[in-house]
N, C-alpha and C positions, 0 to 999 in steps of 0.2 A: 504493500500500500504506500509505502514512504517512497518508492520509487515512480509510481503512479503519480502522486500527488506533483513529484520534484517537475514529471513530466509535463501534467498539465502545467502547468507554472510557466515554464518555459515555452506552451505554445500560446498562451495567453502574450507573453513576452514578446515573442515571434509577432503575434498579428498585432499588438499595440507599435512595434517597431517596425513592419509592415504598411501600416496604415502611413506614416511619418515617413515611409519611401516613395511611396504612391502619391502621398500629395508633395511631397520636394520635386518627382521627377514632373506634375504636371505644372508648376509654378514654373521649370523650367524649359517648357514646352509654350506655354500660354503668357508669361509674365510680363513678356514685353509687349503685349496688346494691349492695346489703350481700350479699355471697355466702354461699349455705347452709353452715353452720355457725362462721359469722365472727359471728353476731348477738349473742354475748354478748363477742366480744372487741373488735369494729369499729364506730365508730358512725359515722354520717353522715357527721359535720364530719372525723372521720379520711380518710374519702374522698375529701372536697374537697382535705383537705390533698393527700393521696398523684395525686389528679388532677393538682397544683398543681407538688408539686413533679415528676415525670414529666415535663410541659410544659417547665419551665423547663431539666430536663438536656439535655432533646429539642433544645431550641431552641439554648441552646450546643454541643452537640455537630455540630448542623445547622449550624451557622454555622465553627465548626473547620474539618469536614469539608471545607464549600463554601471556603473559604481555600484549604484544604491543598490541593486536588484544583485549583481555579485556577494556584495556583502549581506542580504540578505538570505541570501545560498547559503554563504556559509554561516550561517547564523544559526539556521532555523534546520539546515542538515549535514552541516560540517562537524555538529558537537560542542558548539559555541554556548549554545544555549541552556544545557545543564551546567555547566560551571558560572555561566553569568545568575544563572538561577541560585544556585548553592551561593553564592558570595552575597544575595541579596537575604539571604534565609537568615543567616549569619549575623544579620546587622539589627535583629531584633522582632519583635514581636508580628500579628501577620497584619497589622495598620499600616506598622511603621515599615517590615519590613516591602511591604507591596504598593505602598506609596515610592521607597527607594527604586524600587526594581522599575514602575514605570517612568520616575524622574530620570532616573538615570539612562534608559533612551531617548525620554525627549533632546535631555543634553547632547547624547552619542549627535542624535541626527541634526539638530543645531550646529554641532561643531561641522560633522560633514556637507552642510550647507553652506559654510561660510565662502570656502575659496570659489566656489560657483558665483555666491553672489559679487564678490569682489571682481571675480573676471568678466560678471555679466553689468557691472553698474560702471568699472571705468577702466573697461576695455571696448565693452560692443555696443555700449549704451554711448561711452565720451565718440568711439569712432562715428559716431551716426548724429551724434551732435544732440542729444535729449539728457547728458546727465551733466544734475550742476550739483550733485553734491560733495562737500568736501568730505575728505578723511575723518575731520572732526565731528561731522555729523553724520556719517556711517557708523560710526561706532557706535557716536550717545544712542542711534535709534539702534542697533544690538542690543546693547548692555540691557537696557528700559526694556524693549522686549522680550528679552530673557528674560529678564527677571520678572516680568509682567505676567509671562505662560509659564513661570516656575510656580509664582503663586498661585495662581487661579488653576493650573494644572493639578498642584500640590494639595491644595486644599479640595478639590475635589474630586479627588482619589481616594484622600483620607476619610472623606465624607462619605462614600461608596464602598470603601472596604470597611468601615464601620458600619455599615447598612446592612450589610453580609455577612457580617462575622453576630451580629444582635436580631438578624431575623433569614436563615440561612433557607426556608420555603416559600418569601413570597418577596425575596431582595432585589426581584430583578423590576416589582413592581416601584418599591420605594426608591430605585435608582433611577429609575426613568422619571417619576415625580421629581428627583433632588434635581437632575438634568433639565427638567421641562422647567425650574423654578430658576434656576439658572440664568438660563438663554433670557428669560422673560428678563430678569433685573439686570443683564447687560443691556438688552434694547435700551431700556430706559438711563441705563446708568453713563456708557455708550458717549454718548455727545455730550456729557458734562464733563465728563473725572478721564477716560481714556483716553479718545482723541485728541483733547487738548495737552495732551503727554509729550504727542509729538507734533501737533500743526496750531499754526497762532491762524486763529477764527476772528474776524471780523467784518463789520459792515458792508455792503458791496458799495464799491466807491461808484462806480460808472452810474452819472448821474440822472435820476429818473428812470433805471430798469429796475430798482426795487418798489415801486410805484405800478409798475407794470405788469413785474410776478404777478403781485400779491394781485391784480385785477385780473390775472391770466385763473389765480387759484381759487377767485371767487367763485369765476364763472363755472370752475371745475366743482364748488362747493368742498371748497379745503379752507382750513384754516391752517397754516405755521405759526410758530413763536417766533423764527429769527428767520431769515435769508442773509447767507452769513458768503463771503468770500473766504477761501481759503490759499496759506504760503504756500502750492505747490510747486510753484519753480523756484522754490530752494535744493528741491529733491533730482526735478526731472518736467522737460520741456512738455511731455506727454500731457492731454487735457483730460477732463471727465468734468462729470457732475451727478450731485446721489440726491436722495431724500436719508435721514439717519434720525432712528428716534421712532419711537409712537406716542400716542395722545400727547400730551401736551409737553411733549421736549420733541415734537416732531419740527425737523429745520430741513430747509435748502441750502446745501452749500455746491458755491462754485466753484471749482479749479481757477486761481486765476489765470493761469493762464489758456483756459477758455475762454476767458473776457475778453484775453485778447485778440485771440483767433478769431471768433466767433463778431458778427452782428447781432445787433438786440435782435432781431427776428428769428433768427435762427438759436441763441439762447433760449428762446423762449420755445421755438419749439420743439427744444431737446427737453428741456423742462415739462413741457405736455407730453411727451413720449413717460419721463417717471409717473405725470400724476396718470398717467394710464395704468399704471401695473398698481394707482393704489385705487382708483376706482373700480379698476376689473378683481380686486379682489386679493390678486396674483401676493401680495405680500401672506397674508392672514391662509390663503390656500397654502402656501410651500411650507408655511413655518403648520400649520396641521398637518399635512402631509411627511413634511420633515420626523414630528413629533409622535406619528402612527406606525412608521416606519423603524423606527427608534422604538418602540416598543416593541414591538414585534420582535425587532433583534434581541433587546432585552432577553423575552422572554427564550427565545431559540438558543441566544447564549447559555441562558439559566438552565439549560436540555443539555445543552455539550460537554456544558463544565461538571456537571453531575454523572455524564458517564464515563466507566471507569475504562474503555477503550479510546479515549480519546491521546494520552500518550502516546498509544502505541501507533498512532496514524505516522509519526515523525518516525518510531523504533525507539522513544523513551520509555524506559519503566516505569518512569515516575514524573511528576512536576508540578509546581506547585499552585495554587491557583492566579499567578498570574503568569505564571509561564503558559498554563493551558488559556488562558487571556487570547495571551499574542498567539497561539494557535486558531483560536477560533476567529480573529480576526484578520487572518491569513487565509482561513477558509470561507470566511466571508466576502474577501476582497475578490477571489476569484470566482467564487457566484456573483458576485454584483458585475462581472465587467461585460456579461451579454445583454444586463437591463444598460448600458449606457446609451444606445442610440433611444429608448425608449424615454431618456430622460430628458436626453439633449431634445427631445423631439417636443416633450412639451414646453421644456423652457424656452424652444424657437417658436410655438403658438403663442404663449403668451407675448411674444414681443411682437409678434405680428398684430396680432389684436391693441398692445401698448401705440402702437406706429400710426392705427386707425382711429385710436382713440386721440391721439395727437393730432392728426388731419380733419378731423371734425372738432377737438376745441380752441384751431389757432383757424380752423375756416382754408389754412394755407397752405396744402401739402408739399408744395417748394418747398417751404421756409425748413422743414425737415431735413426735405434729400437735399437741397445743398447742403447742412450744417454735415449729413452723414458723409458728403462727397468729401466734405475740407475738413472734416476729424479724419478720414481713412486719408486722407495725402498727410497732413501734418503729422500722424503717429505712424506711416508706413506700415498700413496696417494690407495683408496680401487680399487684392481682390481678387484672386485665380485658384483660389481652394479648389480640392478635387473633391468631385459631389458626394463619394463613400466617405472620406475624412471627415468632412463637414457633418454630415449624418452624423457618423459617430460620435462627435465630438467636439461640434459648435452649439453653443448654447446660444447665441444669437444667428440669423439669418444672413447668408452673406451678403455685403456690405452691396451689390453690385445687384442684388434681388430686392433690398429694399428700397433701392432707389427705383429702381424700375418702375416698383409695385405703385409707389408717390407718388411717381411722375405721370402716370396711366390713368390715378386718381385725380390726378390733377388737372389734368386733360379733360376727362369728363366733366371735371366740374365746369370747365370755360364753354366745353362744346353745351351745356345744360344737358345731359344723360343722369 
């Protein structure tokens, strides 16, 4: 069975690295096309770039991956893993010591993230012209979020394996409750105490579009606290814009440096694209759905870790209950990765629907596909996906369909259809 297991693993491996060939080799087939209605915003050498840079995340991400996934070989069938186990037993009781055992991976995989992230923010990020941050402020923003996911990691681990060890028949329900109570008091907590950790929040200066939101979220029947600008080109030239918060710490923040990219019309109608995903629902659906799913695991975990062949799938005789953790969520990873187009599939509904929702309450379904046209030039974002990749594994619609889709709309609306 241990050889079985190692196998599928490794074809699951094969087709996520597969997928990631297929679509490099059609970027490099397709890339240098200027796509229908990109001709007056796209030129050539943009393409090259956006070929360019594509290639280069592919290839660090490619190389991450293939680390990560070697050393989880040998981890999980080299033999690594009873002795990391034994050294955690070691260091105390089963709160403390099973708190240790999973801290001490988050850290492994922290540390082995770091040289990625340094190669990826001021090698591939400075060569392409989007990273402005310093040394100094790569690190403060490590240190902080370490030590941010140590605590909140830390503490509810100990919370969880205190749930288990004081009600050992029905802990997979009070774990899913401690989790669902959780998540709830970051939303909220979230845009006060966290983000301001690491990004200074204020006013939007650009004079008269905060006047104009807030009439854009009347009309959507939203109310916010704040429409807040945020320092992101301290970090990186790359723009966005979110909603963060519910009830009433719910706020708008901008990228500034979408302010600057962008015209008010087009701000505005990236902003009715969010309030679409909160009038259709799309937030309060995922976070249920999120939360049902999550139980459910729960409870299936509560099934695996209780039977007594579960060791043996690896060729362990024994292990402890968080060794058999990380197995079950090993074996979970690899059932979950045939639901992923299924997932990806609805979270590109939902945006299809957010994009509709936006063209009916700015009236202007330009004012969108341009803002989509000059966010995918200014972040080199690849219009040339290959249509199995994207399936799999875009969460949003590609960039070259929703404009289309706009512009089609939009047309009707002049022709009166």
């Amino acid at each position: 069975m241990k050889w079985l297991i190692l196998l599928t693993y490794l074809a699951v491996l094969a087709a996520r690295h597969g997928l990631r060939w297929l679509n490099l080799r059609h970027l490099a087939r397709h890339g240098a096309t200027v796509p229908e209605g990109f001709e007056d915003a796209v030129r050539p050498e943009d393409l090259q770039k956006t070929s360019a840079y594509t290639l280069a995340r592919s290839r660090l991400g490619l190389l991450q991956g293939l680390l990560g996934s070697a050393l989880l070989v040998l981890f999980l069938f080299g033999g690594l893993l009873p002795h990391y186990d034994r050294w955690a037993a070691s260091s105390g009781g089963f709160v403390l010591s099973g708190t240790l055992f999973l801290l001490g991976l988050l850290l492994i995989q922290t540390a082995l993230d770091i040289p990625f992230s340094l190669y990826g923010t001021f090698c591939i990020e400075a060569r392409f012209g989007f990273n402005t941050t310093t040394w100094r402020l790569w690190l403060s923003d490590l240190l902080k979020s370490t030590l941010l996911s140590l605590l909140l990691a830390g503490l509810l681990a100990a919370g969880a394996l205190a749930l288990v060890s004081a009600s050992p028949d029905r802990w997979w329900l009070w774990v899913w409750a401690l989790f669902a109570a959780v998540t709830l008091f970051l939303l909220y907590l979230s845009p006060v105490l966290i983000e301001p950790l690491f990004f200074r929040f204020e006013p939007v200066r650009r004079e008269g579009l905060e006047e104009e939101i807030r009439r854009l979220m009347g009309r959507a029947g939203l109310k916010v606290s704040k429409v807040l600008q945020v320092d992101a080109s301290r970090r990186s030239r790359h723009s966005n814009a979110y909603f963060t918060g519910i009830g009433r710490v719910k706020r708008i923040v901008l990228f500034d440096t979408l302010l600057e990219q962008m015209e008010p019309p087009e701000t505005l109608a990236i902003l009715a694209h969010e309030v679409g995903h909160w009038k259709k629902g799309h937030i309060w659906k995922r976070l249920l759905a999120t939360e049902a799913l999550f139980l459910a695991g729960c409870y299936v975990a509560f099934r695996l870790l209780h039977w007594p062949g579960l060791p043996e799938l690896l060729g362990l005789e024994q292990a402890s209950f968080c060794a058999r953790l990380v197995l079950v969520a090993f074996l979970g990873s690899l059932a979950a990765f045939p639901l992923a187009p299924l997932s990806s599939w609805l979270s590109r509904r939902a945006e299809w629907q957010a994009d509709r929702y936006a063209a009916e309450l700015t009236g202007e379904p330009e004012h969108l596909a341009s803002a989509l046209v000059r966010l995918s030039r200014e972040n080199l974002a690849n219009l040339h996906p290959h249509p199995l990749y994207a399936r799999v594994y875009y969460s949003h619609p590609p960039i070259v369909e929703r404009v289309r889709a706009l512009r089609r709309r939009n047309t009707s609306k002049e022709t009166g259809r």
